[in-house]
C-alpha positions as CSV (number, residue, x, y, z in Angstrom):
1,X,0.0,0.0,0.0
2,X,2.8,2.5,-0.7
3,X,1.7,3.5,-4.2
4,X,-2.1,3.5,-3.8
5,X,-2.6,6.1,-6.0
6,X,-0.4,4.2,-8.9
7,X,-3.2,1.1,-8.6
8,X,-6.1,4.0,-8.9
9,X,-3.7,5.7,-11.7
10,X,-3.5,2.4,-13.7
11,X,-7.0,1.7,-13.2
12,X,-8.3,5.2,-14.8
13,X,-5.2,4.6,-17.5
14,X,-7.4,1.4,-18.2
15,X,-11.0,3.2,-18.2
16,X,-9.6,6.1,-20.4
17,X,-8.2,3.9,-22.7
18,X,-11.4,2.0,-23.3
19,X,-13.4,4.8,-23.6
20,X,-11.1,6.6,-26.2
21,X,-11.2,2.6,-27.9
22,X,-14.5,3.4,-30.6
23,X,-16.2,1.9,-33.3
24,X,-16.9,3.4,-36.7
25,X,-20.6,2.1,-38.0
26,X,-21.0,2.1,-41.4
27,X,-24.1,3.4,-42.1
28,X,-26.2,2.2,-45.4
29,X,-28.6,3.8,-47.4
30,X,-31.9,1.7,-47.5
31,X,-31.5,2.5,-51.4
32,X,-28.2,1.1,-51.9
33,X,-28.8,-2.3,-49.7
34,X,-32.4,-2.7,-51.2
35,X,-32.1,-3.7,-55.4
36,X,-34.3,-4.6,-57.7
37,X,-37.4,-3.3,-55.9
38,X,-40.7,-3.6,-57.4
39,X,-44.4,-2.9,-56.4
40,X,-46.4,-5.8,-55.2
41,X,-49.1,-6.4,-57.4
42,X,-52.4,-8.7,-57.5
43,X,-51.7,-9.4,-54.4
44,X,-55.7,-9.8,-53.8
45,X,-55.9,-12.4,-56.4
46,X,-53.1,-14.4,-54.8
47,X,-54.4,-14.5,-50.9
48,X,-57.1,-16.1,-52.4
49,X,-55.1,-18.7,-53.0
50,X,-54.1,-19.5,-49.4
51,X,-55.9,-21.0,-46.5
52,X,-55.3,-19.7,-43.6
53,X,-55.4,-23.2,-41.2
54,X,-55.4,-23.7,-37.1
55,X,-53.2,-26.6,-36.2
56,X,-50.9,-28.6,-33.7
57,X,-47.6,-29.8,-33.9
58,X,-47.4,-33.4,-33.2
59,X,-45.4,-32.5,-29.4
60,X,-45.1,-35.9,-28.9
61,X,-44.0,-37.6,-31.6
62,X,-41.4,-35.0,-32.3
63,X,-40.5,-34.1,-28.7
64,X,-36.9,-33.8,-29.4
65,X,-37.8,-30.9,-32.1
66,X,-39.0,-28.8,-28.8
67,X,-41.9,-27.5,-31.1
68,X,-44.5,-25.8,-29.7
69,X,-47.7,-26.6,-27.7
70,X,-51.1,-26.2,-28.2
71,X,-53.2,-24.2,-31.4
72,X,-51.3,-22.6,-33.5
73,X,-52.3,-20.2,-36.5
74,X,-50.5,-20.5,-40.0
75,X,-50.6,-22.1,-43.4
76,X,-49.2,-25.3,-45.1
77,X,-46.1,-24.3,-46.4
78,X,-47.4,-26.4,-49.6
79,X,-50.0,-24.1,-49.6
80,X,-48.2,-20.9,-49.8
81,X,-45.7,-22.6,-52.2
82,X,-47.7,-22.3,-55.3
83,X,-48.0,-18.3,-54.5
84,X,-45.2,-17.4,-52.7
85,X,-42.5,-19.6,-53.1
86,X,-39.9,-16.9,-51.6
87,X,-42.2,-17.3,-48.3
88,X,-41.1,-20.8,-47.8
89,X,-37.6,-22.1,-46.7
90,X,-36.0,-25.3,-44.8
91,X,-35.8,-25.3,-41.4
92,X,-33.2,-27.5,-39.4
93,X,-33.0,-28.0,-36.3
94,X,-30.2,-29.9,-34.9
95,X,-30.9,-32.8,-32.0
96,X,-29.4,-35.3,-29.7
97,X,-30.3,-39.2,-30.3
98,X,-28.4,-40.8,-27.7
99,X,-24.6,-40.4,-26.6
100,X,-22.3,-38.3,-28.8
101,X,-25.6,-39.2,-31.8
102,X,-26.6,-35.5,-33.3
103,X,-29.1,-35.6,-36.1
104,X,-30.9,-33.0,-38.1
105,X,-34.2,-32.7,-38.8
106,X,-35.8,-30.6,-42.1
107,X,-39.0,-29.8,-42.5
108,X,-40.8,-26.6,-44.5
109,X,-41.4,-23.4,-42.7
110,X,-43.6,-20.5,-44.0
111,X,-41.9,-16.8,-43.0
112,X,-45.3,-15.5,-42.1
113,X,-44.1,-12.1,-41.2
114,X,-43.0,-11.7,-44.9
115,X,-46.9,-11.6,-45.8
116,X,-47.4,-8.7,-43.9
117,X,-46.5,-6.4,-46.8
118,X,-48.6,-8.3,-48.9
119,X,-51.8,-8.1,-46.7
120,X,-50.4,-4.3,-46.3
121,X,-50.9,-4.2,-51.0
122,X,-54.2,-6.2,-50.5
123,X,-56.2,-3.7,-48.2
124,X,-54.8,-0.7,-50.6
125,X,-56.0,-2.6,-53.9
126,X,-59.1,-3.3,-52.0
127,X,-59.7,0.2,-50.8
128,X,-59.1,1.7,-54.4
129,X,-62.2,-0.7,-55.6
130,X,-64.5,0.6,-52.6
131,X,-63.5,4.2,-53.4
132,X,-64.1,3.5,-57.2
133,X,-67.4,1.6,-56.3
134,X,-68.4,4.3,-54.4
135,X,-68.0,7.0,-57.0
136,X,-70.1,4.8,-59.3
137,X,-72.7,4.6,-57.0
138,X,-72.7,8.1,-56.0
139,X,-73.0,8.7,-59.8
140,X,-75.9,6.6,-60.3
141,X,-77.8,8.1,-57.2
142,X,-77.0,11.5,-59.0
143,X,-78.6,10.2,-62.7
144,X,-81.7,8.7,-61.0
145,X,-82.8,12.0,-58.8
């Protein structure tokens, strides 16, 4: 304890050199990292297509999967293949069958999240028909007064 103030001296030198340690982010444009971008179109037409489904995983036969319990709300990722083949991807998830035994199962998984900005093109192509409807019938309330 003769140098306490060198131990209290090193331990700020520490701190100060930390702090003066920095990252530099590179920030991206949304424009340069996002190509090829196009409008999503008859996207009506094509949510016709799917069936939304209520289902369970199978808990028990596929315990070591950890999947789930009870109802859950989706579609078949066969289903959403035909429309949206983008959507649909192969999961893996690695397991345990017995001592120093790893195996991997694959199954298809839909990326429901990515048909949120479809739903989001559905509702304005749907609203632009109501507004035109509405104009028509406004028009033919006006002819027949």
């Amino acid at each position: 304890m003769r140098y306490p103030l060198v131990s209290k001296g090193a331990v700020l030198g520490i701190l100060l050199s930390a702090a003066a340690f920095s990252v530099n982010a590179q920030k991206i444009e949304e424009q340069e990292l996002k190509v090829n971008v196009d409008k999503i179109s008859n996207s009506t037409e094509h949510l016709k297509n799917l069936q939304p489904v209520t289902f369970k995983y199978d808990v028990q036969k596929y315990k070591h999967l950890k999947l789930p319990a009870g109802e859950q709300y989706g579609f078949l990722a066969s289903n959403v293949q035909s429309e949206y083949p983008a959507m649909v991807y192969e999961a893996t998830k690695m397991y345990n069958q017995g001592k120093n035994n790893s195996k991997v199962a694959r199954y298809s998984e839909v990326q429901s999240e990515n048909l949120i900005p479809v739903l989001v093109a559905a509702i304005k192509e749907q609203q632009a028909e109501i507004e035109l409807l509405k104009k028509e019938l406004n028009l033919l309330k006006e002819k027949s007064k």
